[in-house]
N, C-alpha and C positions, 0 to 999 in steps of 0.2 A: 504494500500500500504506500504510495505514494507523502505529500504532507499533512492529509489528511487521518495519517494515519495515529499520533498523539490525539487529535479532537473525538474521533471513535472513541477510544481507551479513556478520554477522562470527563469529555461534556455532555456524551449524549448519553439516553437512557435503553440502549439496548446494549445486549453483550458482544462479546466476540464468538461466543457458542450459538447464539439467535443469526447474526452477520452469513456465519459460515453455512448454516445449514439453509438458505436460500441462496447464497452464490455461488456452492456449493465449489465445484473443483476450479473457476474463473478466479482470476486479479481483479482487483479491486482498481479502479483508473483514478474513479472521482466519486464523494459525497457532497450530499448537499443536507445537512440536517435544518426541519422547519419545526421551532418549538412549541407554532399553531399555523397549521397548516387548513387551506378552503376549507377539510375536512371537519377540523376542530380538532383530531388527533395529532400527537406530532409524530410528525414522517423522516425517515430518513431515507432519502432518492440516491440511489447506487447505479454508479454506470462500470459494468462488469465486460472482462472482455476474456473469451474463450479460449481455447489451442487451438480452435479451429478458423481464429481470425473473425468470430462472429462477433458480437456484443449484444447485451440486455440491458433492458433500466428493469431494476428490482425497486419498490418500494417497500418499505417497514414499517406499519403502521399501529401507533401505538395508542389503545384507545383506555389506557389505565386498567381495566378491569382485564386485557387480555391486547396481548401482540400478535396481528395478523401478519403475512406478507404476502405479496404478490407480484408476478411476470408481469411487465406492459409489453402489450404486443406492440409490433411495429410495424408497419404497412410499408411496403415496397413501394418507392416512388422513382421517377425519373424526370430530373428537371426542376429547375426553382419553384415554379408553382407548384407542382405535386407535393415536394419537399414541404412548401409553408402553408399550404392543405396538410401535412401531416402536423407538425409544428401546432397549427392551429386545435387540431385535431387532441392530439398528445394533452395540452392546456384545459381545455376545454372540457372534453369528457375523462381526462384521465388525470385530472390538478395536479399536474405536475408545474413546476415552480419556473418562471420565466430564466431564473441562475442557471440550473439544470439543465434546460433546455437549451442553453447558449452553448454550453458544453459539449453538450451531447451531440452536438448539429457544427461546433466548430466556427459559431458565430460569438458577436455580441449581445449581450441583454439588453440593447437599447433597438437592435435591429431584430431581435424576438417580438419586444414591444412592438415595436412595428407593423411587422410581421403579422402578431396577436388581432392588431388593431386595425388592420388590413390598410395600410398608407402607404 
């Protein structure tokens, strides 16, 4: 794990035993921990990358009484517009966090905003 890797281990409220058994054999690239997140749980958004050259966004979702996680999927796109149709998408129905998504996509969070905001 990358610099992220001290903020894991000491600010956020999930383990490294919970981390691993949803990223399971992947590196860890980037977190984004949110300690209120759309949802009202706080999230930790994991961009995970494979042996096979793939990558996943894992979220963590922590609703106090119980820690969920789940896969986002990712829809195949080609081209900037499909791309910020996904972008859009991701955001949208999947509240994942405009920081995250700048990452994950290798942009800026002001050109997510953008993006988001269709301008």
């Amino acid at each position: 794990m990358q610099s992220g890797e001290s903020m894991v281990k000491e600010e956020i409220p999930f383990s490294e035993k919970m981390i691993k058994k949803y990223v399971g054999d992947g590196e860890i690239e980037f977190v984004n921990y949110m300690p209120r997140s759309k949802s009202g749980a706080r999230d930790l958004e994991i961009k995970a990358i494979y042996d096979d050259g793939t990558r996943k966004i894992i979220v963590l979702h922590d609703y106090a009484a119980s820690v969920k996680g789940e896969e986002i999927a990712i829809r195949h796109f080609n081209g900037k517009e499909e791309r910020n149709a996904e972008i859009r998408r991701l955001y949208n129905e999947e509240n994942l966090s405009q920081v995250f998504l700048a990452n994950f996509f290798g942009i800026s969070q002001p050109s997510v905003s953008l993006i988001i905001n269709k301008k």
